[in-house]
C-alpha positions as CSV (number, residue, x, y, z in Angstrom):
1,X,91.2,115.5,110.0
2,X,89.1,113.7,107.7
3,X,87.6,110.3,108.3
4,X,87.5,107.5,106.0
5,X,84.6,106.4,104.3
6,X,85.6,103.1,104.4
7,X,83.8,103.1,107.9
8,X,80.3,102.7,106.1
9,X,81.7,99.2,105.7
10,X,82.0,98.3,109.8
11,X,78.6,97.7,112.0
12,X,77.6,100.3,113.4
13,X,78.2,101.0,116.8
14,X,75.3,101.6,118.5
15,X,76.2,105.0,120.9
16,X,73.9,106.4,124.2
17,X,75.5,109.9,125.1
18,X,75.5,111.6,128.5
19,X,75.5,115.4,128.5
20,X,75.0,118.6,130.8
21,X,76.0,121.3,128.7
22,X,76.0,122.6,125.1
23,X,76.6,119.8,123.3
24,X,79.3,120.8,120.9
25,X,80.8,117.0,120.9
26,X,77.5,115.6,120.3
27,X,76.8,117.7,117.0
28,X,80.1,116.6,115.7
29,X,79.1,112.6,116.2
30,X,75.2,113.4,114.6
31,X,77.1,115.4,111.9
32,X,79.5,112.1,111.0
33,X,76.5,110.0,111.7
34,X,74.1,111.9,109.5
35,X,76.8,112.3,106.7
36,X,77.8,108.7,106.6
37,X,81.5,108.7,107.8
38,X,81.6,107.2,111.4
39,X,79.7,104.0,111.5
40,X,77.5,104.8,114.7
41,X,73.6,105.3,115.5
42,X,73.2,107.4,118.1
43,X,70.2,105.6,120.7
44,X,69.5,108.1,123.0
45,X,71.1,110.9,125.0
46,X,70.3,111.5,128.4
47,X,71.3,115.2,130.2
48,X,70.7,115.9,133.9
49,X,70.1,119.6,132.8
50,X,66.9,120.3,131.5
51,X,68.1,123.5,130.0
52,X,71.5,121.8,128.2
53,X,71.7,123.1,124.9
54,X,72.5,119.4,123.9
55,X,69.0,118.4,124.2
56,X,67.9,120.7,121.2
57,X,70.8,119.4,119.0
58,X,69.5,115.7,119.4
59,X,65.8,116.4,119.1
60,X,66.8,118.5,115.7
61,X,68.4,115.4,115.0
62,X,64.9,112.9,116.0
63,X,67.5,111.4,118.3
64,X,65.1,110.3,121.8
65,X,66.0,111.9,124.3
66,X,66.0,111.6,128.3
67,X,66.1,114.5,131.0
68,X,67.0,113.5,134.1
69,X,67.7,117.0,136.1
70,X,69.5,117.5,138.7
71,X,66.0,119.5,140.0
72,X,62.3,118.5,139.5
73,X,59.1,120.1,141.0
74,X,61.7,122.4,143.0
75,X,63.4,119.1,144.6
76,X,67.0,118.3,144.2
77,X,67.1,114.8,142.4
78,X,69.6,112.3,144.6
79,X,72.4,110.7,142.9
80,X,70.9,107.3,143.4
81,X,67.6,108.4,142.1
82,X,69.3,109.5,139.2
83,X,71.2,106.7,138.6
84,X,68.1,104.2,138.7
85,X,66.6,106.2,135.9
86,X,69.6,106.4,133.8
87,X,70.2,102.4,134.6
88,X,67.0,101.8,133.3
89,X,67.0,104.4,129.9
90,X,70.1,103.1,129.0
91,X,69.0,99.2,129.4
92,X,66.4,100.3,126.9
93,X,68.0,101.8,124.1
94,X,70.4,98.8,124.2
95,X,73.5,100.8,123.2
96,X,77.3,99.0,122.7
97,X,78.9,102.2,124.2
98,X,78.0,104.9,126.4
99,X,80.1,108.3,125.5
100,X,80.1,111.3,128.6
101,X,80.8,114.4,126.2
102,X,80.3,117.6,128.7
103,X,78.9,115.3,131.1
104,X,79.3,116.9,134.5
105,X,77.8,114.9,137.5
106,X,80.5,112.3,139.2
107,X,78.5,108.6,138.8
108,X,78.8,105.7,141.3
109,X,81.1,102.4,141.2
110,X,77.7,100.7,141.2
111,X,76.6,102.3,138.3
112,X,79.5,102.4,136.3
113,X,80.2,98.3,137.3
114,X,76.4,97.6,136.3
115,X,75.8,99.8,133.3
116,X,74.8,97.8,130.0
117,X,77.7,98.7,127.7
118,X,81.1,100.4,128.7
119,X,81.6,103.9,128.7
120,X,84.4,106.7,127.8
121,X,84.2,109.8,128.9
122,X,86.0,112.7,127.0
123,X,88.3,114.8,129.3
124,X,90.1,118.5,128.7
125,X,93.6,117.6,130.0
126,X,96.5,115.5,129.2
127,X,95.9,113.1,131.7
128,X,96.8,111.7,134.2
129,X,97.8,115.4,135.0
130,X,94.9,117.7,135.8
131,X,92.0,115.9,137.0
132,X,88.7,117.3,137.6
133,X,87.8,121.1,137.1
134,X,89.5,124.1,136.2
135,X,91.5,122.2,133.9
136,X,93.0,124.8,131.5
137,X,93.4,127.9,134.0
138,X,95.6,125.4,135.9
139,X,97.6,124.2,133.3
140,X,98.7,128.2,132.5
141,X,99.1,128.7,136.4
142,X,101.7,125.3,136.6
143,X,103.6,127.3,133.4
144,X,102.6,124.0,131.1
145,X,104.0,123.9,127.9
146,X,101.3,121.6,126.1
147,X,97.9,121.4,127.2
148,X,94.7,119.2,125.3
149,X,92.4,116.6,125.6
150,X,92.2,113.0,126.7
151,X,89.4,109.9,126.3
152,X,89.9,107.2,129.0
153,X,87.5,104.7,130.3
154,X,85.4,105.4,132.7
155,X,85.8,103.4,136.7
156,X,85.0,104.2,139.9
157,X,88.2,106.5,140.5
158,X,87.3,110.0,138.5
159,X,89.6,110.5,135.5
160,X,91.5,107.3,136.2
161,X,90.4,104.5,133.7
162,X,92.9,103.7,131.1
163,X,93.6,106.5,128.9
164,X,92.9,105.7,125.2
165,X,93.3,108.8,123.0
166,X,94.8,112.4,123.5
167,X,95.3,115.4,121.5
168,X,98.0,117.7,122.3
169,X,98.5,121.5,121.5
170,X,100.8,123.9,122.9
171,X,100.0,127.1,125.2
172,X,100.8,130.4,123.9
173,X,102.0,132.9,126.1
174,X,99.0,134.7,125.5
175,X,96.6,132.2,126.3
176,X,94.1,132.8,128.9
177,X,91.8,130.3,130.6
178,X,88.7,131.2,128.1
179,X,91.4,131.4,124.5
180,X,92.8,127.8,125.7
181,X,89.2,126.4,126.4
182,X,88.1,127.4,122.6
183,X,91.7,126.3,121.4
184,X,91.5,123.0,123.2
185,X,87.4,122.4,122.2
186,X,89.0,122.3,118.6
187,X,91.0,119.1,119.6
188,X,88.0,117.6,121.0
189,X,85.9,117.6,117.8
190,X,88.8,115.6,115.9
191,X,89.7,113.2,118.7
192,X,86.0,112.2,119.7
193,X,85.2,110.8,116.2
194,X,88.8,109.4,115.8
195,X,88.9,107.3,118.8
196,X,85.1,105.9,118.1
197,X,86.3,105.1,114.7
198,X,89.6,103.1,116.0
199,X,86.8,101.4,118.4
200,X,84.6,100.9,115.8
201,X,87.1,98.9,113.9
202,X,88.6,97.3,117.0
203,X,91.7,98.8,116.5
204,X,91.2,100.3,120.3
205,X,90.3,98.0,123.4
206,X,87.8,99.2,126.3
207,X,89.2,96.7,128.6
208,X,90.3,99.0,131.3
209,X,94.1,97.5,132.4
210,X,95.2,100.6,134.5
211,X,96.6,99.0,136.7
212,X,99.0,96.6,134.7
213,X,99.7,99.9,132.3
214,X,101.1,101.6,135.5
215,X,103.4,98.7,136.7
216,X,104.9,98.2,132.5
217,X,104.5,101.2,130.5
218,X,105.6,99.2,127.1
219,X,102.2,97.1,127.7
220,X,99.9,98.4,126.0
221,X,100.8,101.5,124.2
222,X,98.2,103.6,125.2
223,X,97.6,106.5,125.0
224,X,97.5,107.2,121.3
225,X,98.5,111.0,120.3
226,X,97.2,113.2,117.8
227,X,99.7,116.1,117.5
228,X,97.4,118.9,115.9
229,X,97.8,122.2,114.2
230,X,94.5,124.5,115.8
């Protein structure tokens, strides 16, 4: 899926991304960023692993950077304590969005309600089916037929904010839990730039209505689907 270049033209959206882990979905933004075709500048990413891969891919990039570990000096960092670091990191860098790509520690009502731009988080299952972990070994076990990836906005209930985006494949008969990961990772890297570029252009709002989308499914249409060939 290509992007169009026409997005030079919007403001950039100024982007502060959370991470644990390898940080596959962040290369693909600093790629798009770096190349000119998804109007973004990347702040600052923060991980709470010290050891996440994504940190490399963002200092490669001279994006700063902020590790918040789960475990300093041999001491287990509280949630709160964590929080009132990330509060302040991300009142710094001033961003307009705040992406969770791989990000994997649960974050307080008080901290989502108070944090200084509004944040998606990027999700491997069609929600509002399969929640949580263990997403694609329990979509083979339930005998799915299609399985992928969703971006909602993030509130206090995990995986429940509005969903915004999803990309859609379906499961093979020889899939297992590790060939449906790699499969689904695929979807990611289109539908993470997609949806930022619909944002971007205000095409997409981050106003989380849940709650009115449940009681009239005609208002809004949400999600949007990409139906993708991997």
């Amino acid at each position: 899926m290509s992007i169009d270049n026409a997005s030079q033209l919007i403001k950039p959206l100024r982007i502060a991304v959370l991470v644990s882990g390898s940080g596959s979905n962040l290369q693909v933004l600093i790629n798009a960023m770096q190349a000119g075709a998804l109007p973004i500048e990347i702040v600052g990413v923060i991980s709470n692993r010290e050891d996440a891969y994504a940190l490399t891919r963002a200092k490669d990039a001279e994006i700063p950077v902020a590790v918040l570990s789960h475990v300093a000096s041999g001491k287990r960092m509280g949630i709160k304590t964590f929080e009132t670091h990330a509060s302040s990191q991300l009142a710094s860098w001033q961003p307009d969005l705040i992406v969770l790509a791989g990000f994997m520690r649960v974050l307080s009502a008080d901290f989502i309600d108070n944090a200084p731009a509004p944040m998606i988080n990027l999700h491997p299952s069609l929600l509002p089916v399969y929640k949580g972990l263990d997403t694609h070994q329990r979509a083979i076990q339930a005998g799915e037929r299609h399985h992928g990836c969703s971006i909602h906005v993030v509130t206090a209930e995990l995986d429940a904010g509005t969903v915004l985006t999803q990309a859609l494949l379906e499961i093979n008969q020889k899939d297992t839990a590790d060939s449906l990961q790699a499969r689904v990772q695929k979807l990611e890297h289109q539908l993470l730039p997609w949806t930022i570029l619909l944002l971007a252009k205000g095409a997409l709002s981050l106003k989380d209505n849940s709650s009115s989308h449940q009681k009239n499914t005609f208002l809004p249409a949400l999600p949007l689907k990409l139906y993708l060939n991997d």
